[in-house]
GUSE-146978 format. One line per 5 residues: their letters; for each residue x, y, z of C-alpha. Coordinates in steps of 0.2 Angstrom, whole numbers, plus 2048, in hexadecimal, padded with zeros to 3 digits. Layout:
% residues N
a) X/Y/Z  ...
END
This chain:
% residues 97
xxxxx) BB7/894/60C  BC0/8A5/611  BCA/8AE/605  BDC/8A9/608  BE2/8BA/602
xxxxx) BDA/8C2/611  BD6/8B7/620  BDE/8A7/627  BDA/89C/638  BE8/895/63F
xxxxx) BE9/88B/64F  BF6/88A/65A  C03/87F/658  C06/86F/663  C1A/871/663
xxxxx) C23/87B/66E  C31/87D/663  C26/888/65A  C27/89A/65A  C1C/8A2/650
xxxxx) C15/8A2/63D  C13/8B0/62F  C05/8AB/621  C09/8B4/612  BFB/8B2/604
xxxxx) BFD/8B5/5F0  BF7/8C7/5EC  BF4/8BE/5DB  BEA/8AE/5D3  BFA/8A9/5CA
xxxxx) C04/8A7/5D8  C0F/897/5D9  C09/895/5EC  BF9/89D/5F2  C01/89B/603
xxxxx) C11/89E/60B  C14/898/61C  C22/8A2/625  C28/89B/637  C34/89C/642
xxxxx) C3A/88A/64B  C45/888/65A  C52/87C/653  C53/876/641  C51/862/64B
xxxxx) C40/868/653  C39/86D/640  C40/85E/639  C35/855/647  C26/85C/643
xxxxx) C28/859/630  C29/849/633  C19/847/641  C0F/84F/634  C13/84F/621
xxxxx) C15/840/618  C1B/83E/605  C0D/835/5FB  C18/833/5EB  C28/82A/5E9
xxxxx) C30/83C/5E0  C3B/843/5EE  C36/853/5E7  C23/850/5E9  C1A/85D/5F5
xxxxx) C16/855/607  C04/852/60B  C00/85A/61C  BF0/85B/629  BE1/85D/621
xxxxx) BDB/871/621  BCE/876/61C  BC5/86E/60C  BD7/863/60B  BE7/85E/60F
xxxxx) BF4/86A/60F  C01/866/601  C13/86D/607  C24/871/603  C2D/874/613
xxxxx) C3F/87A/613  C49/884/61D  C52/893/61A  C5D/8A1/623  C59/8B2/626
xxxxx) C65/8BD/61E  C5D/8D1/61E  C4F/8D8/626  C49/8E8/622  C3D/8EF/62E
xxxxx) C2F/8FD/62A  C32/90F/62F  C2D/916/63F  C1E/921/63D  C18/930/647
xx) C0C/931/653  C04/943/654
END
């Protein structure tokens, strides 16, 4: 299995509601989520739609992690939420000589 600190395969995504995703990997083992999944819907409605097509709470605990498609050696376990975008800092130009 690839490192998930350095490489990932992601396929495309069936929805069109989808815009795009940013996969942001722990620099460190004791990291609470080797992963984080960063993307960007078109309408909250369209990413409640998919939630529900493919995650499915296996435990009664509202608070339980979702199971979701099997990738690689499993399924993916997953706390999906949604949240607002409230700065962006963008990195310096630099020159070109």
């Amino acid at each position: 299995m690839p490192d998930p600190r350095t490489s990932f395969e992601v396929s495309p995504c069936p929805n069109p509601p989808f815009r795009h995703a940013r996969l942001h990997p722990a620099l460190g083992p004791k990291a609470t989520y080797s992963v984080v999944n960063i993307a960007r819907w078109d309408s909250v409605e369209d990413w409640e739609a998919t939630v529900r097509q493919h995650f499915v709470r296996t435990e009664s605990n509202p608070n339980a992690p979702l199971q979701g498609p099997q990738i690689g050696s499993g399924p993916v376990a997953a706390h999906p939420s949604l949240y607002r975008v409230v700065h962006v800092t963008h990195e310096p130009a630099t020159e070109r000589s």
